[in-house]
C-alpha positions in Angstrom: -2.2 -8.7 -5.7 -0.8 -6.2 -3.4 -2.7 -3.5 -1.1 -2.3 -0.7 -4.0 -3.3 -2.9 -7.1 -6.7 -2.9 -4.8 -7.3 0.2 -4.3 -6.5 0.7 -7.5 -9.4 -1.6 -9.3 -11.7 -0.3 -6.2 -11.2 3.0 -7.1 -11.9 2.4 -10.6 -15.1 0.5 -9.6 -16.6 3.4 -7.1 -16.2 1.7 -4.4 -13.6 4.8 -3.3 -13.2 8.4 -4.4 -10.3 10.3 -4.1 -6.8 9.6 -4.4 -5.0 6.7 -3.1 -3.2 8.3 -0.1 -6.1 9.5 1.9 -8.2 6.4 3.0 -8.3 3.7 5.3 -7.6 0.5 3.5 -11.3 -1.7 4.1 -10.4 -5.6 4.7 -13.2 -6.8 3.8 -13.1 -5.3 -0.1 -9.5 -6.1 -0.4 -10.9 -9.8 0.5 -13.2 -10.0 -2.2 -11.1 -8.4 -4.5 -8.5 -11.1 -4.0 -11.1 -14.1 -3.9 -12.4 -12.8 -7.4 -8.8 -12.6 -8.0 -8.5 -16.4 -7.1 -11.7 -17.3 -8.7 -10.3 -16.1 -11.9 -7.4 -17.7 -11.9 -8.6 -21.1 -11.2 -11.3 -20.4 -14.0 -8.6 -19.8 -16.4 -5.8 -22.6 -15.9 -9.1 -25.2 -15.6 -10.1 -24.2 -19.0 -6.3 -24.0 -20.2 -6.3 -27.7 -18.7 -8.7 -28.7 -20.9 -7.1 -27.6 -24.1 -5.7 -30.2 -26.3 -2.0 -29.6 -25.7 -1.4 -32.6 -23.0 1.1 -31.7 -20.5 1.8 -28.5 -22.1 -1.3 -27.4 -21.0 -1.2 -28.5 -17.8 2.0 -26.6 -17.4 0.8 -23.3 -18.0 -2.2 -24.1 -16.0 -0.6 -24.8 -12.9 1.8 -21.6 -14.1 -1.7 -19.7 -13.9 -2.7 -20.8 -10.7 0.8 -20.1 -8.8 0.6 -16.6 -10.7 1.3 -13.3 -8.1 
């Protein structure tokens, strides 16, 4: 996820106001937003891995994970 995509979904979830060239980017959201980001993910391809598909599944799983 890169620095605007961020700001973007922090924007959209009041945790900034204004437009997206007149703040100072805060690590510690941009953190969180990319552990949820991660936490998602793993969510995802470990219910995608327990489909009934066999290595096709596992596949697109690790596809999922390895996603940018």
């Amino acid at each position: 996820m890169t620095n605007e995509e961020a700001m973007r979904l922090m924007t959209e979830v009041g945790l900034h106001e204004g437009g997206m060239d007149n703040w100072v980017m805060d690590n510690a959201y941009v953190g969180f937003v990319e552990h949820v980001q991660t936490d998602f993910k793993n969510r995802l391809a470990q219910a995608i891995e327990q489909m009934p598909f066999g290595d096709t599944a596992t596949s697109f799983a690790v596809f999922v994970r390895n996603f940018k």
